[in-house]
C-alpha positions in Angstrom: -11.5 -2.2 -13.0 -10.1 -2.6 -9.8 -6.0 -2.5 -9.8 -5.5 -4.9 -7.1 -8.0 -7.3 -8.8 -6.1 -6.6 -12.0 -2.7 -7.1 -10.2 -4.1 -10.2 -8.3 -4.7 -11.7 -11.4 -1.4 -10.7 -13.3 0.2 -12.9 -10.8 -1.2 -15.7 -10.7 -1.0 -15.5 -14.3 2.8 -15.2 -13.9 3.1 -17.5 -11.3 1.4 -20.1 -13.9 3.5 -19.6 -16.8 6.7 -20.0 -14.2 4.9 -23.5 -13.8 4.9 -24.4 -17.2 8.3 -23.3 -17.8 9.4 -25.5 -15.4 7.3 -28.3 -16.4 8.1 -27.9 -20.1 11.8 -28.5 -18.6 11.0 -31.9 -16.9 11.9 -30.5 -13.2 10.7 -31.2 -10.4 9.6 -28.1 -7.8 12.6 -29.4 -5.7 15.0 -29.4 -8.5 13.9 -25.9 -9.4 13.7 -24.6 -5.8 18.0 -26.0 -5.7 18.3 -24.4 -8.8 17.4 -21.0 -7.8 19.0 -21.5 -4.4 15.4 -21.2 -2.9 13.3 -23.3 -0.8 10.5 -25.4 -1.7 7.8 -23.4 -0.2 8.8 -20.1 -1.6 8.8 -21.8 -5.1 5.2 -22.6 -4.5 4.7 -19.1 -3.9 6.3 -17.9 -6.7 4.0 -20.2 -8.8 1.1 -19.2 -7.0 2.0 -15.8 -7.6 2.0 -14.6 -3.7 2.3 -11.1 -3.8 4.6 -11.2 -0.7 7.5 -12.9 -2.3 10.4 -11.1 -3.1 11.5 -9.7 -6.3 14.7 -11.7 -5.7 13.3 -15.1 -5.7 11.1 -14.4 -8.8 14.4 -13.2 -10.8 16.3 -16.5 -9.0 13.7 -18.9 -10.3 13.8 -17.1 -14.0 17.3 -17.1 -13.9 17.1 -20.9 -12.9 14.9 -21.6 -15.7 17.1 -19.6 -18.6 14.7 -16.9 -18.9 16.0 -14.1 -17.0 17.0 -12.2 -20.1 13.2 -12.3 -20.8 12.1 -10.7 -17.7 14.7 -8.2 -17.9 14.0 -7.2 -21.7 10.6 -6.7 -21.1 11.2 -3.6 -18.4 13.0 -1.9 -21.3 11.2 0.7 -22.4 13.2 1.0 -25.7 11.3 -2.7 -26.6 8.0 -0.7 -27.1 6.7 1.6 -29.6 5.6 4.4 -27.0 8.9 3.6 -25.2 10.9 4.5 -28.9 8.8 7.1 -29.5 9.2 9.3 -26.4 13.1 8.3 -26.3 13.1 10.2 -29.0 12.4 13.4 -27.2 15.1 14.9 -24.7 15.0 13.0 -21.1 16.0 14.6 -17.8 18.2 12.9 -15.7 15.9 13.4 -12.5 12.5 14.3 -12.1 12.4 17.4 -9.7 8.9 18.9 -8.5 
């Protein structure tokens, strides 16, 4: 498969679930965009899932919505098995070549 394709897709299906949040919370995109200290147009992107907006919106919009600690949680490697598992084995703290 091709990983932009697969990437491609992973956003819009991100960018459609940051929809329904913010449906699910009655608010309007320009309520959302004040929220999260963004403007309107770059809240559209986000629920697009444009691959050009920033990291920092995406976490402002999540944060705006009361799911930050969502987003952040699922980066920990600790909240997966193969995460645990190779925890469990010493880690360096830099990878040298």
């Amino acid at each position: 498969m091709n990983p932009t394709r697969t990437v491609s897709r992973r956003l819009a299906d991100m960018g459609a679930s940051v929809r329904r949040w913010r449906l699910m919370q009655s608010l309007k995109a320009e309520e959302l965009a004040e929220r999260a200290g963004i403007s309107r147009s770059t809240l559209q992107k986000v629920e697009r899932g444009d691959p050009g907006v920033s990291i920092g919106a995406v976490m402002s919009v999540m944060q705006a919505l009361g799911q930050i600690d969502h987003v952040v949680g699922s980066f920990d490697p600790l909240s997966t098995d193969v995460g645990r598992l190779c925890s469990t084995e010493t880690l360096p703290s830099r990878v040298r070549r």
